[in-house]
Steps between C-alpha positions, in 0.01 A plus 500: 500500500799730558687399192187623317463844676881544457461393087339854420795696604769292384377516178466882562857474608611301181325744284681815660831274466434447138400836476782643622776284343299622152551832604859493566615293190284747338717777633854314443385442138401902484853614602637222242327612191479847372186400292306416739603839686427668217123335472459588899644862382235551214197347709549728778526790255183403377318485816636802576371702183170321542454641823631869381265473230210440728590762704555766288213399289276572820674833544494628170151399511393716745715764365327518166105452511265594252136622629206323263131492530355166532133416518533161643420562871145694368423157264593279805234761729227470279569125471508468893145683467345288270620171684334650787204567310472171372509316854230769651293368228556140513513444838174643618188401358370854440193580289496785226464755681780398724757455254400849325585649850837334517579607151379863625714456821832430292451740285783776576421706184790410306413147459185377254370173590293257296351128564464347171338216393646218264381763172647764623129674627555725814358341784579759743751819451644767746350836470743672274444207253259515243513195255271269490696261249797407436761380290631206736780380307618822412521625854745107619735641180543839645541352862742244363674801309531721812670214684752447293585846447428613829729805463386626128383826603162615658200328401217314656580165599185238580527136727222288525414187676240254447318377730114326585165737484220341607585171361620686154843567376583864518796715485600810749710794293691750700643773249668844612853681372729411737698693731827558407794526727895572445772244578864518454670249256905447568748585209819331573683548152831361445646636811472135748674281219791756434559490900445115495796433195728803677445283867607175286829637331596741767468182774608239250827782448566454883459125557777413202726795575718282738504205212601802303780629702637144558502451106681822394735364803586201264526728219749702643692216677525333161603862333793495794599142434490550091780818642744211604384580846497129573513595906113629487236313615135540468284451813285206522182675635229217452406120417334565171661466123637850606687379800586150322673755201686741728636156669597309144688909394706442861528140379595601162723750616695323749572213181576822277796611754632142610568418109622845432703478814599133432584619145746789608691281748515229204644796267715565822629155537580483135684786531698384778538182266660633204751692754613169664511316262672770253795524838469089493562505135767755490663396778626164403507597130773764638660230654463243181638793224771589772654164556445364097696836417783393737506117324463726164781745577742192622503684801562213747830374664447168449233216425384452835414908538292451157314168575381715861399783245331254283320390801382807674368578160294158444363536856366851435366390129315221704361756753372704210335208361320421816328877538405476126357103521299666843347798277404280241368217708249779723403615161390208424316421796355825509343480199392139548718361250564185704353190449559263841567144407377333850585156634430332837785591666640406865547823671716359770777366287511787291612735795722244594633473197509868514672553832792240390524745195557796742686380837833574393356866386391490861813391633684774344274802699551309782156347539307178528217381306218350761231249378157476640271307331227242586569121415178496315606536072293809354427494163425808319441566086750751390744579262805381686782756297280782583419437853880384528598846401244646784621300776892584380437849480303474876821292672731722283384813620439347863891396511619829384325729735527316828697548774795292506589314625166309575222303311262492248216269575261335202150432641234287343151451599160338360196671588167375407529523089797693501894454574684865692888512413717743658809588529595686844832712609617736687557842353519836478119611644241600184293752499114494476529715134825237415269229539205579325700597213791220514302360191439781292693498187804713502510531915817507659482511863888637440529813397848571418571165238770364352546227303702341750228546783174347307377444183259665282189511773303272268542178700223541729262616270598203232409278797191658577404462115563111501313461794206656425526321174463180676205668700707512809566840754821588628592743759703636769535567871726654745496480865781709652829339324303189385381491128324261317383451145230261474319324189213339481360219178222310527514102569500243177 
């Protein structure tokens, strides 16, 4: 019995509920879409001149009245007579005489009254009346006229009724010329409708001005940006189109001035490039010319002072082909000109076989080469000459730079459907801008090179290529004096 008193106002309070959530997805979807403001906008507008019409329609009305004669309120008091008339006579059973004395009794002077009977013979007449026939159907036309033209001018206007005499059909005829009286007819003119379309535009002017203002706002913040001014941003003032398009400019924007940005340090970097590798060049070819003109020139004490100029210059010939066989490998890789012929390939015996290659390099800077890998075999798909030549450059670069003496450590890990290889040594500390930049093509963390010191600064960003190739990632991380570069390749 409670559960049924109780179902009335929970349904009340699931219809408020559903009311309500209506209402407010209603009002997320207003502030999302600038048509449907717009349709809110022009309905309110509407309203609004509706109601200005009305009301100046009702002004102006009383402000301009015409005065007119009208003879309707004299018809309708001669018909109220005659109805009158015609109960007095109906309802009492009077004799002749009797109804002769009520005609005399209505009689005012101004009215002629006349009971007719179905030929149109006077049966009785007021005193000022002096037919005695009649043309019946001529007297319903002009009755029927004055009623329909109840305002023609002044002219005598009849009603009958009929009505029971004596067990006969008769007629009662009440003629007179109506009274006429003045009433006042409003003249609005054109004056409410010009106020109603001047309320529309002036209020419909007001309600868009701020969609307006935030428009000519994205006007002028894409006039700024079109000036290079790539800094400006335009202010995202709402969640309609107009919002979502000042946030895709800022998007826009901010993609405009990375590439341009990304493009100037590239031009930078190049820059820097053709100046190495110009000294790298010139440097050894200095060297090369110098020492061949010494062999050409004869100008050597003996056999043993030419074969060390021979060498010197074959070692520096070498290093020049090594800086030109780096530029025109990261061409190639940059413009994906490298097609990756991929095996199954062990990844633990290829750093072994790797580290072998390299311990007495290590041994020379004073260093040891430290394995830690997991018993399990790991089998990857790669191009093992190209990912050779990453993991070389990595344990290279990782020998060269560490503090010595000490160790270099090669780490390899599975996780999930992936294998993590790094190489780890102490070192000089990186910075935060040195490390997200290691990889970028040209990058030296060195600034003042040498031939002697590095190479061309291609190494790490020829790695990077053949490892994204293989649709790996490799990185770097520094924490205080200990570096790492990591790679990552996905599991065969």
């Amino acid at each position: 019995m409670k559960a049924k008193l109780l179902f009335p106002f929970r349904l009340i309070g699931t219809l408020i509920g559903f009311i309500k959530d209506l209402f407010r997805l209603f009002i997320n979807h207003f502030y999302e879409s600038i048509r449907l403001q717009l349709i809110v906008t022009f309905v309110i507008c509407l309203l609004a001149s509706v109601f200005v019409y009305s009301l100046s329609g009702s002004f102006f009305g009383e402000y301009y009245k015409t005065a007119t004669i009208s003879y309707s309120d004299g018809m309708e008091s001669i018909d109220r007579k005659a109805r009158r008339m015609m109960v007095e006579l109906t309802v009492n059973d009077l004799d002749p005489q009797q109804i002769q004395e009520a005609i005399d009794s209505a009689h005012d002077g101004n009215l002629k009254i006349l009971v007719l009977d179905l030929d149109g013979k006077v049966l009785y007449k007021s005193k000022n009346a002096t037919e005695t026939q009649v043309d019946l159907h001529s007297i319903i036309r002009n009755a029927m006229d004055a009623r329909l033209y109840r305002d023609s001018g002044q002219r005598e206007f009849s009603s009958f009724y009929p009505f029971d005499l004596d067990g006969q059909k008769a007629y009662l005829v009440v003629s007179g010329i109506p009274e006429p009286s003045i009433s006042y007819i409003s003249s609005e003119g054109p004056m409410p409708l010009l106020a109603a379309f001047a309320a529309f535009i002036l209020l419909f002017y007001f309600m868009t001005q701020k969609k307006m203002r935030t428009i000519e706002e994205l006007a002028k913040g894409l006039r700024e940006i079109s000036k290079g001014n790539l800094d400006y941003r335009v202010r995202e003032k709402s969640r309609d189109e107009l919002g979502s398009l000042a946030k895709n400019i800022n998007r826009m924007t901010e993609e405009l001035q990375r590439t341009i940005e990304e493009e100037r340090r590239a031009e930078k970097t190049k820059s820097e490039l053709i100046t190495n590798v110009s000294h790298d060049l010139r440097t050894p070819l200095t060297l090369i010319m110098g020492y061949l003109r010494l062999l050409k020139d004869k100008n050597f004490e003996d056999e043993r002072q030419a074969e060390h100029y021979l060498h010197v210059a074959y070692n520096k010939s070498e290093k020049m082909k090594v800086l030109i066989d780096d530029l025109f490998e990261y061409t190639k890789l940059s413009n994906q000109g490298v097609k990756l012929f991929t095996r199954r390939v062990c990844l633990n015996e290829l750093l072994e076989q790797l580290m072998e290659e390299l311990v007495s390099f290590a041994l020379e800077n004073d260093l040891a080469i430290v394995r830690d890998f997991t018993a399990e075999r790991i089998m990857a798909d790669i191009d093992a000459d190209k990912m050779i030549r990453v993991f070389e450059n990595l344990l290279t670069n990782a020998i060269k730079y560490s503090y010595k003496p000490g160790a270099v450590t090669v780490k390899m890990r599975k996780e999930q459907s992936a294998v993590h290889i790094c190489m780890e040594n102490r070192g000089t500390p990186l910075s935060p801008e040195d490390l997200s930049r290691l990889f970028d093509r040209f990058y030296r963390v060195e600034k003042s090179r040498s031939s002697e010191t590095g190479g061309s600064g291609l190494g790490l960003a020829i790695a990077k290529s053949i490892v994204e190739l293989h649709g790996g990632k490799i990185w770097a991380e520094c924490e205080g004096e200990q570096i790492r570069f990591c790679v990552e390749l996905k599991l065969a």
